[in-house]
N, CA, C and O atoms as a Tinker XYZ file with bonds, in Angstrom:
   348  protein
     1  N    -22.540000   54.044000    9.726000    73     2
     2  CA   -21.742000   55.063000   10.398000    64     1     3
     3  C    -21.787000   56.370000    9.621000    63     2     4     5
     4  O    -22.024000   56.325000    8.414000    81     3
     5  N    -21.569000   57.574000   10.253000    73     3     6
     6  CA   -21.510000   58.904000    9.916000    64     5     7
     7  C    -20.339000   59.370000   10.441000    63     6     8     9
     8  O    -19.826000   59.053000   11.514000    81     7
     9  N    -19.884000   60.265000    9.490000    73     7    10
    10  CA   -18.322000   61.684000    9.935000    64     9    11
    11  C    -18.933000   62.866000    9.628000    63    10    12    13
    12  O    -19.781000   62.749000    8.744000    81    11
    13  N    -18.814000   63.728000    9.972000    73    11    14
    14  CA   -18.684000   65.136000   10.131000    64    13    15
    15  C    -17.096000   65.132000    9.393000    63    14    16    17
    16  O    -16.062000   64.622000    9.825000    81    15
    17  N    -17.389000   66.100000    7.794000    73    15    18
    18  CA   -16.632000   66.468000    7.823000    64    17    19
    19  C    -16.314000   68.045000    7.608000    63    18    20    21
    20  O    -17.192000   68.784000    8.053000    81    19
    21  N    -15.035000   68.777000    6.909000    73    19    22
    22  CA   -14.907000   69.925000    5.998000    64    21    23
    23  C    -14.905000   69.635000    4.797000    63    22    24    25
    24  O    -14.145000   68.878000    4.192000    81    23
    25  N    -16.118000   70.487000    4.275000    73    23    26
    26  CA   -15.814000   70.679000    2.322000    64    25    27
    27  C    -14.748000   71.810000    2.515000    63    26    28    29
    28  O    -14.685000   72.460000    3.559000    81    27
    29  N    -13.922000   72.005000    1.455000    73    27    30
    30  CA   -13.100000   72.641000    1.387000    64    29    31
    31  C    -13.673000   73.048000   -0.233000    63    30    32    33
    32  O    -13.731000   72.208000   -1.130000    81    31
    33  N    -14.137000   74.724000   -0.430000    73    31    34
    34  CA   -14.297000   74.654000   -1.936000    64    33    35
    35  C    -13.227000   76.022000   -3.015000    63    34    36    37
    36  O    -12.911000   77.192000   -2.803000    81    35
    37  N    -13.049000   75.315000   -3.839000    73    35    38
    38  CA   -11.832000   76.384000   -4.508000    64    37    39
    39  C    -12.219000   76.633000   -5.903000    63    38    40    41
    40  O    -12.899000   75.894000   -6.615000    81    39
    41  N    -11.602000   77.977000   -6.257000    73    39    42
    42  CA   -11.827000   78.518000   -8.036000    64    41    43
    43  C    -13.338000   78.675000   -7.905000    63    42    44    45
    44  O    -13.973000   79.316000   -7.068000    81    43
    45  N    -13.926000   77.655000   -9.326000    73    43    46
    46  CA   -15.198000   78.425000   -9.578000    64    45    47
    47  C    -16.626000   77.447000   -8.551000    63    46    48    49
    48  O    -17.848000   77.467000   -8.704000    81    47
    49  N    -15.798000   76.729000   -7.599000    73    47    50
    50  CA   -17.182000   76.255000   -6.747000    64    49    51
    51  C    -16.983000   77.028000   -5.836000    63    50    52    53
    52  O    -17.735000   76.796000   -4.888000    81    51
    53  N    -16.225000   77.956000   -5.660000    73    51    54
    54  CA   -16.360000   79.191000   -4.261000    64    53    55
    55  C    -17.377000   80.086000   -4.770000    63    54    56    57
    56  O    -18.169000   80.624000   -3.996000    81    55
    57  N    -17.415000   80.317000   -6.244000    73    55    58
    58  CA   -18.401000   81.247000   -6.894000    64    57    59
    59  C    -19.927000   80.928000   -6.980000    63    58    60    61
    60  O    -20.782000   81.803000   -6.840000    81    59
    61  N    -20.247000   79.435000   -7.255000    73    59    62
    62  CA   -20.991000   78.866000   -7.198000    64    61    63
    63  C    -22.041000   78.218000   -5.725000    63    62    64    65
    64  O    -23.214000   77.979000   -5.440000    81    63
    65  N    -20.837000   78.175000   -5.208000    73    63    66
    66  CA   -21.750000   77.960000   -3.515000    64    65    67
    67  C    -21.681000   79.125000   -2.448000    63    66    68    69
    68  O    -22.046000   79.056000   -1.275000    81    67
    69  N    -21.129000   80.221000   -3.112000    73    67    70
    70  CA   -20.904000   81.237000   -1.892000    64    69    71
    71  C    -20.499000   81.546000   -0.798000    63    70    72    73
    72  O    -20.764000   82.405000    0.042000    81    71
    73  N    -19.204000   80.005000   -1.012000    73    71    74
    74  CA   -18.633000   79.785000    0.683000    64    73    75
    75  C    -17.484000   79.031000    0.191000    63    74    76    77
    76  O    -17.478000   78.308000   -0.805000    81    75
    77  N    -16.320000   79.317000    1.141000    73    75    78
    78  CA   -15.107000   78.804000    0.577000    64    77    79
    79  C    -15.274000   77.880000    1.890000    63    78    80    81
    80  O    -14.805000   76.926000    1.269000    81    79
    81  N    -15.450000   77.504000    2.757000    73    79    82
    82  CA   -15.864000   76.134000    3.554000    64    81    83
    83  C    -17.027000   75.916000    4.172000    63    82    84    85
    84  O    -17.757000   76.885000    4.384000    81    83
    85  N    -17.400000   74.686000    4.556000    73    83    86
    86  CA   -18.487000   74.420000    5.735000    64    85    87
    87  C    -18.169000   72.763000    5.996000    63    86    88    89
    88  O    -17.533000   71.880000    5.420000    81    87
    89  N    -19.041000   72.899000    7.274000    73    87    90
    90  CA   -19.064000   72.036000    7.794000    64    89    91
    91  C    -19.757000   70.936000    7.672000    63    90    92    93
    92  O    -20.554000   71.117000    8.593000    81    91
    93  N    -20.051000   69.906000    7.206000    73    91    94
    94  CA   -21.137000   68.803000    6.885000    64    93    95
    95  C    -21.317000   67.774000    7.886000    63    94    96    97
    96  O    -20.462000   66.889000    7.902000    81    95
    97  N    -22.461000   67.705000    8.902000    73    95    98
    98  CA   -22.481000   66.433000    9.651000    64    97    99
    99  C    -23.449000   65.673000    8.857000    63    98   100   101
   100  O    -24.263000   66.094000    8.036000    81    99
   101  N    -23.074000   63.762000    9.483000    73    99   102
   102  CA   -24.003000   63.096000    8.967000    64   101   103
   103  C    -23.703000   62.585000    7.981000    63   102   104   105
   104  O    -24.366000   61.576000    7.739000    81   103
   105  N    -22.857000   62.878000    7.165000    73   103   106
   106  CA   -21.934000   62.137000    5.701000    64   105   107
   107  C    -22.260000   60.448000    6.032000    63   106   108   109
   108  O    -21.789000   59.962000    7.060000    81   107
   109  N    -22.843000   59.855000    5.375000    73   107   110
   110  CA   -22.716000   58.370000    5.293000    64   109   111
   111  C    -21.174000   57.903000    5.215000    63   110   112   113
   112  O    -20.471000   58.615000    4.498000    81   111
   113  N    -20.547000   56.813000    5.845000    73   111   114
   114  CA   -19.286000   56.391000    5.563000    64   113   115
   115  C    -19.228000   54.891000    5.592000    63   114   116   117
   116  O    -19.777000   54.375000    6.565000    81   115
   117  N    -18.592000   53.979000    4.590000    73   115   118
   118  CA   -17.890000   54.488000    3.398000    64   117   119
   119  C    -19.504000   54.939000    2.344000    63   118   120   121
   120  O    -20.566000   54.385000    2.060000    81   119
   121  N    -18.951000   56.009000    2.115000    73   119   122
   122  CA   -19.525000   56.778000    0.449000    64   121   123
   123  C    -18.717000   56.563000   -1.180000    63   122   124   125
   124  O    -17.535000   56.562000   -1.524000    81   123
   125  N    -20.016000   56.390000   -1.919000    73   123   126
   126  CA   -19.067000   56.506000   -2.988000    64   125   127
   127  C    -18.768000   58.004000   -3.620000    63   126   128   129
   128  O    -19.601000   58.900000   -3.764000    81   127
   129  N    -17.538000   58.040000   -3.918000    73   127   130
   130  CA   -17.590000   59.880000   -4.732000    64   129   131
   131  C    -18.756000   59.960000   -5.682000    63   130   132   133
   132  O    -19.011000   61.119000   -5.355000    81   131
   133  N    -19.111000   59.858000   -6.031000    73   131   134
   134  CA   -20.550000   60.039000   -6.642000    64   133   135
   135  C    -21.493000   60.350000   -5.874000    63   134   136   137
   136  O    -22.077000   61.407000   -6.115000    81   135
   137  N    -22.009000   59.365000   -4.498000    73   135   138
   138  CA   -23.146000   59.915000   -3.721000    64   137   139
   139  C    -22.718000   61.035000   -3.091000    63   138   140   141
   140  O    -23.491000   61.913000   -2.708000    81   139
   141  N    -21.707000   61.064000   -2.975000    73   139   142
   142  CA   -20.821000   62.482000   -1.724000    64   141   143
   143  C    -21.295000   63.717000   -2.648000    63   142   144   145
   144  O    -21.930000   64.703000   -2.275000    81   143
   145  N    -20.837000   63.425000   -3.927000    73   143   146
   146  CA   -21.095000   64.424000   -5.236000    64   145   147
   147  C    -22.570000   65.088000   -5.405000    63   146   148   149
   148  O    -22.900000   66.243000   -5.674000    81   147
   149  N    -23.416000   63.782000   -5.113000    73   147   150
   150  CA   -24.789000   64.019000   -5.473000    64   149   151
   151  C    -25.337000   64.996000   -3.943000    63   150   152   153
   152  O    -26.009000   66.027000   -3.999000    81   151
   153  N    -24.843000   64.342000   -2.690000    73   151   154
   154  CA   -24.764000   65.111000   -1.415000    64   153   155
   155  C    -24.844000   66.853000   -1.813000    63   154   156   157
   156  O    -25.846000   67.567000   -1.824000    81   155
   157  N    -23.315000   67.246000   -2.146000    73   155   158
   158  CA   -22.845000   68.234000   -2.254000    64   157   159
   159  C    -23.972000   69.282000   -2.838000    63   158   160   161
   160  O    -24.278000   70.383000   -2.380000    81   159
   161  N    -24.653000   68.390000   -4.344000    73   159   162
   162  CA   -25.376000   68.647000   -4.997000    64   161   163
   163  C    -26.624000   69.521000   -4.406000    63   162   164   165
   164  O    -27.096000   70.625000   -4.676000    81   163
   165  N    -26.948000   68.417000   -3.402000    73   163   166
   166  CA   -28.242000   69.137000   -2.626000    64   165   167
   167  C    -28.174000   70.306000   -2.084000    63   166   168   169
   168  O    -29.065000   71.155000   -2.090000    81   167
   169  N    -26.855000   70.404000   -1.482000    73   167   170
   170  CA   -26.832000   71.612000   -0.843000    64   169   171
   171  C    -26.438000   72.702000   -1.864000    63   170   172   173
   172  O    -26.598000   73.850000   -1.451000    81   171
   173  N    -26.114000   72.611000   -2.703000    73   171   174
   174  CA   -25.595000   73.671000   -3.699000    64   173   175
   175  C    -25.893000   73.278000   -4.732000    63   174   176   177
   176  O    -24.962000   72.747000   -5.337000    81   175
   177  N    -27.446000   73.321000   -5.563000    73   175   178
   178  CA   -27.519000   72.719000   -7.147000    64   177   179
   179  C    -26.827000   73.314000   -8.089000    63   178   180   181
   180  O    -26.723000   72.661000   -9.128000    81   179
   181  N    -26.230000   74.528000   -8.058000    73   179   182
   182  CA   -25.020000   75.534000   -8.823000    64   181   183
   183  C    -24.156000   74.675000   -9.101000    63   182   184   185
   184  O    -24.151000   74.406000  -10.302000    81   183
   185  N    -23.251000   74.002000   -8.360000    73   183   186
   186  CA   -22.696000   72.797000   -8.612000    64   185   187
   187  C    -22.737000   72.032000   -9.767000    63   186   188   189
   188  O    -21.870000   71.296000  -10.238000    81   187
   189  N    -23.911000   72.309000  -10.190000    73   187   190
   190  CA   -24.185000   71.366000  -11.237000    64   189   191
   191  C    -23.546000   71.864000  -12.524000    63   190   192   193
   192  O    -23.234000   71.058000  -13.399000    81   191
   193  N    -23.363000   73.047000  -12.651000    73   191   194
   194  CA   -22.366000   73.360000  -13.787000    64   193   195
   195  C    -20.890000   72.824000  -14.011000    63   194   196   197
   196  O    -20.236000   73.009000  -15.038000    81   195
   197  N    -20.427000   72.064000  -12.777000    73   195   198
   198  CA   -19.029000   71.872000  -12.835000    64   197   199
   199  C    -18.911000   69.936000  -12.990000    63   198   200   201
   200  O    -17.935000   69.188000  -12.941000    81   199
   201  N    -20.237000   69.695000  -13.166000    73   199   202
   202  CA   -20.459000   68.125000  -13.673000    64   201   203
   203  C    -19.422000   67.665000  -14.250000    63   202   204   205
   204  O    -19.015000   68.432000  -15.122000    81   203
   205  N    -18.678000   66.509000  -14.100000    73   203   206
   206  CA   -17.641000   66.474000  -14.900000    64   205   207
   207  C    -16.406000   66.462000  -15.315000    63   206   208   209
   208  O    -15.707000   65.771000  -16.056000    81   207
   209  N    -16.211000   68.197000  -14.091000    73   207   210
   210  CA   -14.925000   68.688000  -14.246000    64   209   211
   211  C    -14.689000   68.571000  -13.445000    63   210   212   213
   212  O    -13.714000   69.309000  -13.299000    81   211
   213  N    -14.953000   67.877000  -12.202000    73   211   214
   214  CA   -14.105000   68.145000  -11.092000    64   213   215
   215  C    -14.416000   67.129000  -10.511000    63   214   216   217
   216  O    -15.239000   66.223000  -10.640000    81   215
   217  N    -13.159000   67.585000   -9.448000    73   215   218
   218  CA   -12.342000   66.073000   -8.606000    64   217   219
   219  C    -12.908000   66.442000   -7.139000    63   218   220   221
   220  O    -13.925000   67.120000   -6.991000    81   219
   221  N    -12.084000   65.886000   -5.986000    73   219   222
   222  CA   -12.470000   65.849000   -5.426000    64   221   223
   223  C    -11.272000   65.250000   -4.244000    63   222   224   225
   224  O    -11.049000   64.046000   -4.371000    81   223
   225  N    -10.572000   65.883000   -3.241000    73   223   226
   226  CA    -9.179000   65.495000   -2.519000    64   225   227
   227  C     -9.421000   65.440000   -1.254000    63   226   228   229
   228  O     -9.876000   66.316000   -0.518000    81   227
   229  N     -8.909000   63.730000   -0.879000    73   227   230
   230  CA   -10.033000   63.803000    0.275000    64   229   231
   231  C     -8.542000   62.962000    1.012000    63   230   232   233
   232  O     -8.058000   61.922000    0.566000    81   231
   233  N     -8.124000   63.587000    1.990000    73   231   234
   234  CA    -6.675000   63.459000    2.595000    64   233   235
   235  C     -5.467000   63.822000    1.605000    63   234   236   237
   236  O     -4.432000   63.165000    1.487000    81   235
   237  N     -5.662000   64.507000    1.203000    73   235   238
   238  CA    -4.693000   64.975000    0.098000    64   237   239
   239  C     -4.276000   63.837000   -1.194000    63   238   240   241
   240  O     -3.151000   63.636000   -1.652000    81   239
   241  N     -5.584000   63.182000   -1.600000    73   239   242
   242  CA    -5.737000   62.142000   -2.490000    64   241   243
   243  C     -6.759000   62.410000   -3.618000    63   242   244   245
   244  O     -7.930000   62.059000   -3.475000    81   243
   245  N     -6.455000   62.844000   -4.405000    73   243   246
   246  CA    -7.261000   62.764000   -5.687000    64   245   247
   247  C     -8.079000   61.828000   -5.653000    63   246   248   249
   248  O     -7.594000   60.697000   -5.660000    81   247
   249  N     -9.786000   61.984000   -5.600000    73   247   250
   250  CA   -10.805000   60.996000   -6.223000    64   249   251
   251  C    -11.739000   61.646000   -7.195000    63   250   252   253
   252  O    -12.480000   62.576000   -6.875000    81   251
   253  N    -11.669000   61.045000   -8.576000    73   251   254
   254  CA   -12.478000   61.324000   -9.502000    64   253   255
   255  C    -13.933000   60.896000   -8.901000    63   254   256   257
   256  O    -14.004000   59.855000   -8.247000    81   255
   257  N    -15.018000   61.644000   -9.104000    73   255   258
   258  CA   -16.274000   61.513000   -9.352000    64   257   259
   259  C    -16.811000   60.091000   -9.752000    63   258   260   261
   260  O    -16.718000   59.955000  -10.972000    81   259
   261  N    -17.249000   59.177000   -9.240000    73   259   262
   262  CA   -17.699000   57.545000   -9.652000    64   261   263
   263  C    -18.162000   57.133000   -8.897000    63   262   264   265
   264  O    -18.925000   57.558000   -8.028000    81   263
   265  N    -17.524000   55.701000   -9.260000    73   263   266
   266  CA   -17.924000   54.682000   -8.370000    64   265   267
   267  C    -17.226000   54.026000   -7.112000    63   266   268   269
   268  O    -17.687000   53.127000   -6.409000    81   267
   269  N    -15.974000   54.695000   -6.979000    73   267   270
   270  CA   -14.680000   54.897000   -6.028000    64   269   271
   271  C    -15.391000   55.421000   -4.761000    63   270   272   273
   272  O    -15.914000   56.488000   -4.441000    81   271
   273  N    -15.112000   53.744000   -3.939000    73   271   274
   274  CA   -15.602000   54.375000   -2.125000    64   273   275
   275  C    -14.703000   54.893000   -1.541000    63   274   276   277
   276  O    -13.611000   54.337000   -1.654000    81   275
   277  N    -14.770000   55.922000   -0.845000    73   275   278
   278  CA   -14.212000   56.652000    0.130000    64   277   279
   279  C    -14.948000   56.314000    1.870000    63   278   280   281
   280  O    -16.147000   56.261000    2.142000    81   279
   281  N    -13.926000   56.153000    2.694000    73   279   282
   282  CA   -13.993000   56.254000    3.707000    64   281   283
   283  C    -13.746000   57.118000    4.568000    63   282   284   285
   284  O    -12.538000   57.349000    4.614000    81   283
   285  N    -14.624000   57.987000    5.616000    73   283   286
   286  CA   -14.080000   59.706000    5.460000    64   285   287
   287  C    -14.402000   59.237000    7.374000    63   286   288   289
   288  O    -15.412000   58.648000    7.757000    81   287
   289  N    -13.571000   59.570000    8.030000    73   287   290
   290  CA   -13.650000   59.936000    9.505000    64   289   291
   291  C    -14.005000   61.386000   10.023000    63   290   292   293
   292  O    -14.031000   62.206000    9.106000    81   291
   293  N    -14.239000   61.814000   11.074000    73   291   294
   294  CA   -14.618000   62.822000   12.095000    64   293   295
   295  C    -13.549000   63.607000   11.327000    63   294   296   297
   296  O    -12.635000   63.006000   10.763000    81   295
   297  N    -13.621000   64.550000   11.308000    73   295   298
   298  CA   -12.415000   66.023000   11.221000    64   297   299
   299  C    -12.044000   66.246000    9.412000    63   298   300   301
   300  O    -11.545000   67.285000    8.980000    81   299
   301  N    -12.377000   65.151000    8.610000    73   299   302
   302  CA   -11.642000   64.679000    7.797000    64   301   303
   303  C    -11.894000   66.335000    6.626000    63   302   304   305
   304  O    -12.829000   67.097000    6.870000    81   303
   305  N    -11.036000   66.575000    5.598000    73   303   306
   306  CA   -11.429000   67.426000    4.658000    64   305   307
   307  C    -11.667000   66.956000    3.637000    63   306   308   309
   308  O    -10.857000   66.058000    3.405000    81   307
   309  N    -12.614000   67.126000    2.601000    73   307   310
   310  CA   -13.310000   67.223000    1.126000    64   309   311
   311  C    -12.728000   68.446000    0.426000    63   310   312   313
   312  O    -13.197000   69.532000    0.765000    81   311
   313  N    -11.824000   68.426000   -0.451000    73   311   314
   314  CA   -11.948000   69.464000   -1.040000    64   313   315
   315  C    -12.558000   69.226000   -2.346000    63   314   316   317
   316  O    -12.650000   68.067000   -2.749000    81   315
   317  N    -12.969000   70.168000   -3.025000    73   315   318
   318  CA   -13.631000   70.430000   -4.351000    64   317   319
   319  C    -12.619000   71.229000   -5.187000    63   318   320   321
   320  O    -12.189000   72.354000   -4.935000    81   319
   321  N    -12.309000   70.407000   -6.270000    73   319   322
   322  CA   -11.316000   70.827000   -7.319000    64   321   323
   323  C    -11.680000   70.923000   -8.145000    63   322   324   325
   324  O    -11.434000   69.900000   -8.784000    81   323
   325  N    -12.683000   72.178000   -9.179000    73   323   326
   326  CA   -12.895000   72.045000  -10.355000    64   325   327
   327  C    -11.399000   72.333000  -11.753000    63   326   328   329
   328  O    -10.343000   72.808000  -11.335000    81   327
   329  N    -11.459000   72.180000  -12.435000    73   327   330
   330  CA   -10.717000   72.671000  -13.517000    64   329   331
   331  C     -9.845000   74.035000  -13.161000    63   330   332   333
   332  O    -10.626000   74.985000  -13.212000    81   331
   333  N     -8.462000   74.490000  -12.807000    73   331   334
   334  CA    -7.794000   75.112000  -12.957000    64   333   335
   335  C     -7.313000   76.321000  -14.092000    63   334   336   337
   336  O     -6.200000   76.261000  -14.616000    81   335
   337  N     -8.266000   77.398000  -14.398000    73   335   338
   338  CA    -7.801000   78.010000  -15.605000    64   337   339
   339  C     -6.302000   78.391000  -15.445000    63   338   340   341
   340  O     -5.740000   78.868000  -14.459000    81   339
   341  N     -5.768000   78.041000  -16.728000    73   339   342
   342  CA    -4.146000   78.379000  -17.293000    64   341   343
   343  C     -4.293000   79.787000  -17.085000    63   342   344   345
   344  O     -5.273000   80.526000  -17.172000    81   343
   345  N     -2.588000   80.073000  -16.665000    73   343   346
   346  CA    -2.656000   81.286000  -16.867000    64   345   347
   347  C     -1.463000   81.687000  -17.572000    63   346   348
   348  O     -1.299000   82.865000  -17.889000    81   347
């Protein structure tokens, strides 16, 4: 199965991908945050600077980067959470 979903991207992956959303059809489901990660990857190798640091909130649920499957439906949002600078 496949979802269409929204990346949602914030801080320094808005800088890095040049788009504060889009649309993704075709997402494999269930994914693990890692392949979703590696996904993301393709479309934006810039990304790759934030290896590491960032999460990833997918129904308003924190998933670290791994081996953690996610199950993502039609409409669903991805956001991209890198590291928060203090202010």
């Amino acid at each position: 199965m496949t979802a269409q979903v929204c990346v949602l991207y914030f801080a320094k992956s808005v800088e890095l991908t040049g788009v504060k959303e889009e649309e993704i059809v075709a997402v494999p489901t269930p994914i693990s945050s890692r392949d979703l990660w590696s996904l993301l990857l393709q479309r934006h190798p810039r990304l790759l600077l934030l290896q590491d640091q960032v999460v990833f909130a997918v129904r308003h649920q924190y998933v670290a980067i791994g081996d953690q499957v996610v199950t993502l439906g039609d409409g669903d949002e991805v956001a991209v959470v890198p590291p928060l600078s203090g202010g």
